[in-house]
C-alpha positions in Angstrom: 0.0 0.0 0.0 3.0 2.5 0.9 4.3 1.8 -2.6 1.1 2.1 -4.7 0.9 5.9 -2.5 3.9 6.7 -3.6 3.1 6.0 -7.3 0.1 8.0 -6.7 2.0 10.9 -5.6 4.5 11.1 -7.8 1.8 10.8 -10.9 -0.1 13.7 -9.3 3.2 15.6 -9.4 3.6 14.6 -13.2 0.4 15.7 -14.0 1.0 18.8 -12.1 2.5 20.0 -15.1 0.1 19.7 -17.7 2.5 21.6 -20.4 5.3 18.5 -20.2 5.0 16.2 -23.7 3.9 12.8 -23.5 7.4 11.5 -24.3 8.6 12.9 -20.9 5.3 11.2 -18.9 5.8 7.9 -20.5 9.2 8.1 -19.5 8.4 9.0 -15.5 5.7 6.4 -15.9 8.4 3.8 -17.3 10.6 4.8 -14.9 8.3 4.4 -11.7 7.5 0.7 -12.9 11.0 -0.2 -13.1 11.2 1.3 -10.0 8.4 -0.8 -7.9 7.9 -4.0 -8.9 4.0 -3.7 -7.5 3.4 -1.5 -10.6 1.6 -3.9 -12.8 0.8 -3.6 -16.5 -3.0 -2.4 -17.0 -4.7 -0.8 -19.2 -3.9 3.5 -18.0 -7.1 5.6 -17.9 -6.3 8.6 -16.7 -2.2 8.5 -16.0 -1.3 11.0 -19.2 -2.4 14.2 -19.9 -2.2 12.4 -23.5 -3.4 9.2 -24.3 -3.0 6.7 -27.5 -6.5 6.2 -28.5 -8.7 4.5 -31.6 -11.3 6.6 -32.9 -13.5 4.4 -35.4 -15.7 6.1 -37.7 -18.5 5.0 -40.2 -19.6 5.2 -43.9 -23.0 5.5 -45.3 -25.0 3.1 -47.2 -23.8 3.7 -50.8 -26.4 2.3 -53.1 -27.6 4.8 -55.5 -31.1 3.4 -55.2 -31.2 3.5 -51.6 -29.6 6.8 -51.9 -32.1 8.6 -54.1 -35.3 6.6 -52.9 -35.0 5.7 -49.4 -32.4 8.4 -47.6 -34.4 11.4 -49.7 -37.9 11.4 -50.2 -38.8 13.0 -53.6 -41.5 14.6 -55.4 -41.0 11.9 -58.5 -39.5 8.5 -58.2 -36.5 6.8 -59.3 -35.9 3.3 -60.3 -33.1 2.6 -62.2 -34.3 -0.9 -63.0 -37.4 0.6 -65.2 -36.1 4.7 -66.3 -32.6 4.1 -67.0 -32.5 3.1 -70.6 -29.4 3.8 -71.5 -27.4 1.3 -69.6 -23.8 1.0 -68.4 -21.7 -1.7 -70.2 -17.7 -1.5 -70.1 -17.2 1.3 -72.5 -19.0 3.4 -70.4 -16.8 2.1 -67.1 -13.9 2.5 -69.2 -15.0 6.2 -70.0 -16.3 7.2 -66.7 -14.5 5.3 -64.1 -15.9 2.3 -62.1 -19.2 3.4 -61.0 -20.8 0.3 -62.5 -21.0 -2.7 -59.9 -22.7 -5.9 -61.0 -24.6 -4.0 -63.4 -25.8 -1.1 -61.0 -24.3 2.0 -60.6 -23.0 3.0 -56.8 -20.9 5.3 -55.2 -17.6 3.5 -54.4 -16.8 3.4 -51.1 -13.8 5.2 -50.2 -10.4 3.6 -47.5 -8.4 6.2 -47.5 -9.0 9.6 -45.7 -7.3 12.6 -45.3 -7.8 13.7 -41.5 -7.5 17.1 -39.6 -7.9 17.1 -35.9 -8.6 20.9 -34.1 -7.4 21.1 -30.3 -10.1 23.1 -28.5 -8.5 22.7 -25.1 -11.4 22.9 -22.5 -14.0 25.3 -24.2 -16.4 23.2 -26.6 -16.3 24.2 -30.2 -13.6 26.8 -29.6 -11.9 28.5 -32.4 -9.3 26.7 -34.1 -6.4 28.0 -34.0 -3.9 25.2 -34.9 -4.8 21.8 -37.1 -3.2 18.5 -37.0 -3.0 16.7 -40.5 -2.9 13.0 -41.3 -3.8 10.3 -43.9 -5.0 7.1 -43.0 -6.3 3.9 -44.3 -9.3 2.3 -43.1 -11.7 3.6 -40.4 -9.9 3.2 -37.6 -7.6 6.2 -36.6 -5.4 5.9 -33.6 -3.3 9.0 -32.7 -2.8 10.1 -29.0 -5.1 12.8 -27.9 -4.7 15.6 -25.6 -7.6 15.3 -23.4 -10.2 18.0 -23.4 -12.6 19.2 -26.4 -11.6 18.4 -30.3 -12.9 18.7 -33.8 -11.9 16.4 -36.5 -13.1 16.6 -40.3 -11.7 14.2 -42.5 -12.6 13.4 -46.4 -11.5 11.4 -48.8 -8.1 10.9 -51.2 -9.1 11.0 -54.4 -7.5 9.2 -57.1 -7.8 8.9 -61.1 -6.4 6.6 -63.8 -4.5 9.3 -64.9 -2.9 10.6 -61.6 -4.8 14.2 -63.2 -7.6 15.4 -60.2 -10.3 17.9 -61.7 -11.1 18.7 -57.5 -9.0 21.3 -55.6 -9.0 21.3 -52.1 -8.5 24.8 -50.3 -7.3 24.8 -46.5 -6.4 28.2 -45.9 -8.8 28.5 -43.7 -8.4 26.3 -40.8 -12.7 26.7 -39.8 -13.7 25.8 -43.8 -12.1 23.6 -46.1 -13.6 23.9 -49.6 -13.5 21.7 -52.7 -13.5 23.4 -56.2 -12.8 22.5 -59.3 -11.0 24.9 -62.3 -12.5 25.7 -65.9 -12.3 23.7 -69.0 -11.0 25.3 -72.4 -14.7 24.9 -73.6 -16.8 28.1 -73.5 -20.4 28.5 -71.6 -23.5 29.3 -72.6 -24.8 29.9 -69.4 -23.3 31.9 -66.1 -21.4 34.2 -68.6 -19.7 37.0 -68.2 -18.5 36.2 -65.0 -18.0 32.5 -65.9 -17.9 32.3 -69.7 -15.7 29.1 -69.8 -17.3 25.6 -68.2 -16.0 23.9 -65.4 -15.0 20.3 -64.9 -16.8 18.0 -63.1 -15.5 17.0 -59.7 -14.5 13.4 -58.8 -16.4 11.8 -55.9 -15.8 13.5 -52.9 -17.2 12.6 -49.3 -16.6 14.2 -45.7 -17.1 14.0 -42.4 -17.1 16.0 -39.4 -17.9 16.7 -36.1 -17.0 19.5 -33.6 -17.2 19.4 -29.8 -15.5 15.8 -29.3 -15.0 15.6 -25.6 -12.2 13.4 -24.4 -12.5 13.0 -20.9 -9.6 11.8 -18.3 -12.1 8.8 -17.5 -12.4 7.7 -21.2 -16.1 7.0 -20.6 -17.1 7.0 -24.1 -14.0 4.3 -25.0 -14.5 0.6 -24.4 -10.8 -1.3 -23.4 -9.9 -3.7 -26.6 -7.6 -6.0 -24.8 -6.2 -7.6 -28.2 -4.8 -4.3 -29.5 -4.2 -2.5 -25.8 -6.0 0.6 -26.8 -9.1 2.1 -25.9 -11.4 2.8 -28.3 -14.5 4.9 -29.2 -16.7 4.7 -32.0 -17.9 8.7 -33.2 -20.6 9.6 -34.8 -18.8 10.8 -37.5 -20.8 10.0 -40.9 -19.5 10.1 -44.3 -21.4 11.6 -46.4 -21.6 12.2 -50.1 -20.5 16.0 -51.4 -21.2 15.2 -55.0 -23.6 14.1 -56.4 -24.3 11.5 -59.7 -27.0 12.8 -62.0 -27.1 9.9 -64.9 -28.4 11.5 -68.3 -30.5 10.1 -71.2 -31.8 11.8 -74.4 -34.1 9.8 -76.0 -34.1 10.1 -79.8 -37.5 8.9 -81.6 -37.1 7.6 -85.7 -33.6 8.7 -85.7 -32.4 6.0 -88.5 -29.0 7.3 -88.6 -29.4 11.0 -89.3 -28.4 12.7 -85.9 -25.2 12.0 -84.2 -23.2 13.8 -81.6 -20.0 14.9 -80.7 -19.5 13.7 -77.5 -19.5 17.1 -75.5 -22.0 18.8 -73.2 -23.3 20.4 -70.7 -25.0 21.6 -67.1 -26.0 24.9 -66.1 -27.0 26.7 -62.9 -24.7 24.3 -60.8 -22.3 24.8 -58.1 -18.3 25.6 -58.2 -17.3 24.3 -54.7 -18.5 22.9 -51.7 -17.4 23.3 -47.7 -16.3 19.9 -46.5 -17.4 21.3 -43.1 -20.7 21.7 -43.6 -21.8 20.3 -46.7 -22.9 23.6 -48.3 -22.5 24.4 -52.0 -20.7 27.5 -52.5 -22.7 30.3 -54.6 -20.9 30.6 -57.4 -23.0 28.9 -59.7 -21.4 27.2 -63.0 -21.6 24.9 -66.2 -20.1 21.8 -65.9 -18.8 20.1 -69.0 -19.0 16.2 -69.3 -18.6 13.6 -71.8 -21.5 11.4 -73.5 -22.0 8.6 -76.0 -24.6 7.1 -77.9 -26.2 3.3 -78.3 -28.1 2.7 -81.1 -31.0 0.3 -81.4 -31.8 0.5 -77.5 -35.1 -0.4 -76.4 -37.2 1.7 -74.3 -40.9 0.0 -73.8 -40.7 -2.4 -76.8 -39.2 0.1 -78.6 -36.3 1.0 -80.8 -34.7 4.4 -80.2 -31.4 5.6 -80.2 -30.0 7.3 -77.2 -27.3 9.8 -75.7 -26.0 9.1 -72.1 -23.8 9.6 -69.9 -22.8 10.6 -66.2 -21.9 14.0 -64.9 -20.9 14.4 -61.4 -21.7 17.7 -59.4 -21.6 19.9 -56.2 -25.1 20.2 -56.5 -27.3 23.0 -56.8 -25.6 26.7 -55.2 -26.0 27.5 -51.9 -27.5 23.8 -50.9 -26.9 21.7 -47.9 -28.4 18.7 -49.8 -27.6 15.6 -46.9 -30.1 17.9 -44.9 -32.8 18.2 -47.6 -35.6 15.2 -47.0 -37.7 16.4 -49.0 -37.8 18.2 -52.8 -40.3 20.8 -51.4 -37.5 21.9 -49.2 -35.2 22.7 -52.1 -34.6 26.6 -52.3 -33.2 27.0 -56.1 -33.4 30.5 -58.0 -30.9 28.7 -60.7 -31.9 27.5 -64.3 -30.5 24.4 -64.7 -29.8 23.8 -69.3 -28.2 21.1 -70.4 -26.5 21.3 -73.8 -25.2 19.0 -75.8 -23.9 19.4 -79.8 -25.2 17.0 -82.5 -24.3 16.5 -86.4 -27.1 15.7 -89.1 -25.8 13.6 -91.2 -28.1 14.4 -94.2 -27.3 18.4 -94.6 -23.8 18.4 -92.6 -25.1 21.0 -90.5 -24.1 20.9 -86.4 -26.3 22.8 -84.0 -26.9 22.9 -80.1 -29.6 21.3 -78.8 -30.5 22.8 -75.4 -33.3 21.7 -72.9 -34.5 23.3 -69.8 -34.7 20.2 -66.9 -34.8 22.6 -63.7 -37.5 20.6 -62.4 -35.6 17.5 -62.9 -32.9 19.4 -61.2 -34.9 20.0 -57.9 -36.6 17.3 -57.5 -33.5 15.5 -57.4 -31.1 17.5 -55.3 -29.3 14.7 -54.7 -28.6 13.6 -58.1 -31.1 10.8 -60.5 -32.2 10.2 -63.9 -32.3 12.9 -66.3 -34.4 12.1 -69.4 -35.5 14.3 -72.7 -37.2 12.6 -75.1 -36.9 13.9 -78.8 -39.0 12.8 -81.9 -36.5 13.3 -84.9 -39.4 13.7 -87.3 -40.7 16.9 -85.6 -37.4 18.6 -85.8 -36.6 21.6 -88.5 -33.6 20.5 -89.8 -31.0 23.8 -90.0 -29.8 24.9 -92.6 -26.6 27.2 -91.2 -24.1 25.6 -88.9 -24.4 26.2 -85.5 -21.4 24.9 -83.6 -20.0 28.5 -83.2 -22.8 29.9 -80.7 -26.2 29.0 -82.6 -28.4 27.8 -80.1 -31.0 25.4 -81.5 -33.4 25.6 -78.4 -35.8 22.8 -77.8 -39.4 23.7 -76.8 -42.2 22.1 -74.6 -45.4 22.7 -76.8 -49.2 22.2 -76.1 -49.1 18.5 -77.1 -46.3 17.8 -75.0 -44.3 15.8 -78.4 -43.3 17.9 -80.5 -39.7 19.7 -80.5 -39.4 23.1 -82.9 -36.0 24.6 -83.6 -35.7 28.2 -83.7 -33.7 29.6 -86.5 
């Protein structure tokens, strides 16, 4: 009993100190059990003013489906099985990355983060005035923590077949880390002046975080994990998605070969950046350029159409905190949303713009889903000038709801 007091004291004297490194405790506490052969080697709770811990965190379900039907309740639903006619086959993987899993399309979930921890000390979301950067792989992070109050935001690395990242992530400000992405060569329609160049679309980007993580001297959150010799604490921090997949589909009606496409287009009235912190879109709103493809001979209801798809990944719509949206009437959107793609007819040579209004497809799925324009090539004017240099060939909704007029 005399020794196990005078262990006692000479910890209380340690922790007297509060400024002394943890190198310098563990040595004092190394030194006492060498010292006293009572000392015996348990788990420490409260010994350090910093303590090796394991701090597990947890990722969403990832399904698109479940995604955009069960996590968001929307105005119009969304079944990929029975709207998504265009399909994703391996040219399409091997265009737009593996999004395709056993013939559905998911997020992919992501294993390695990058982390920043904020120190509070004892006030509760204090300001940060200091960060503390890693990179880890997996879920579990283990790094000693000072006890008292912490923030931690973590998201994750992103990576590309071509080592080439469209996604910029800004941390000059150590209360908002922001994603953005830079414009493409190709010039906008829409958001000019101030933008008149697109943007590119971001890769898939998720985050976490959580402020006002209290880490007491009693660890009484953390359960012992004898196997490991840590103590560990599961957080409530979520991962959730930042952008977000909107899949698009023109249906062409009695095509027969005379309208093709060039591959490029285009989304309007979108968001440049998002804060990692909170999950808000910035408010610059943007085009973003993507990539599409056709399939010919695809059937949609027992019948033969040809059609343009493709994916285009977004911040969503400006000034959204879409994980917080559960419900489409909640959506707050002053933005048109045009999306733009160039096509070729192949009986005059002339190109043109085809450009189509889906705002309301837009909001009704903040958090991305289909996107479908149906065209009936018989119903369009066919131009006569070219119209790849800025001619807009705008397609309108009229009374009948199928036919598509071309204004010269």
């Amino acid at each position: 009993m005399t020794t196990m007091r005078t262990i006692k004291t000479i910890i209380t004297s340690i922790k007297a100190n509060a400024l002394k490194s943890v190198a310098t405790l563990l040595v004092a506490f190394i030194a006492l059990c060498h010292g006293f052969s009572a000392c015996s080697p348990e788990p420490p709770l409260h010994l350090y003013d910093v303590q090796e811990l394991v701090v597990e965190v947890s990722v969403v379900k990832l399904d698109l489906q479940s995604y955009w039907e069960t996590v968001m309740k929307l105005n119009t639903d969304i079944d990929i099985e029975t709207q998504w006619y265009y399909g994703w086959d391996g040219i399409d993987i091997s265009g737009w990355g593996e999004i395709g899993i056993d013939g559905k399309v998911n997020y992919i979930k992501p294993y390695i983060f990058e982390v920043r921890r904020y120190y509070t000390g004892e006030v509760k979301n204090g300001k940060h005035t200091a960060v503390q950067p890693d990179t880890i792989h997996g879920y579990d992070f283990q790094r000693p923590f000072e006890f008292g109050y912490w923030d931690m935001l973590m998201w994750n690395e992103i990576r590309t077949k071509d080592n080439v990242l469209s996604i910029n992530i800004d941390e000059n400000s150590l209360d908002s880390v922001v994603a953005y992405t830079n414009p493409t060569p190709y010039p906008s329609r829409y958001n000019a002046p101030r933008f008149t160049h697109s943007f590119h679309t971001p890769e898939m980007l998720f985050s976490a975080y959580e402020a006002g993580i209290e880490i007491d001297k009693d660890l009484k959150d953390f359960d012992y994990d004898a196997e490991r010799d840590v103590w560990v604490r599961t957080l409530p921090l979520k991962l959730r998605p930042l952008t977000y997949i909107y899949l698009v589909q023109v249906i062409l009606y009695n095509n027969n070969g005379r309208l093709t496409i060039d591959g490029n287009a285009n989304l309007s009235g979108m968001a440049r950046s998002v804060c990692l912190n909170s999950g808000r879109a910035g408010d610059d709103a943007i085009t973003v350029y993507f990539n599409v493809d056709m399939k010919h001979d695809c059937d949609k209801d027992g019948k033969k159409v040809d059609i343009i798809g493709g994916q285009v990944m977004t911040f969503g719509i400006p000034g959204l905190k879409a994980n917080e949206i559960t419900d489409a009437s909640q959506v707050r959107d002053s933005y048109e949303h045009k999306l733009d793609f160039n096509v070729l007819f192949n009986n005059s040579g002339m190109d043109s713009t085809i450009v189509r209004d889906v705002s309301d497809q837009i909001r009704n799925q903040c958090r991305g889903g289909i996107i479908t324009i149906e065209i009936d090539v018989d119903q369009m004017n066919i131009p006569t000038r070219t119209g790849g240099s800025g001619f807009d060939a705008v397609v309108k909704d009229t009374e009948d709801g199928g036919t598509y007029e071309f204004d010269m």
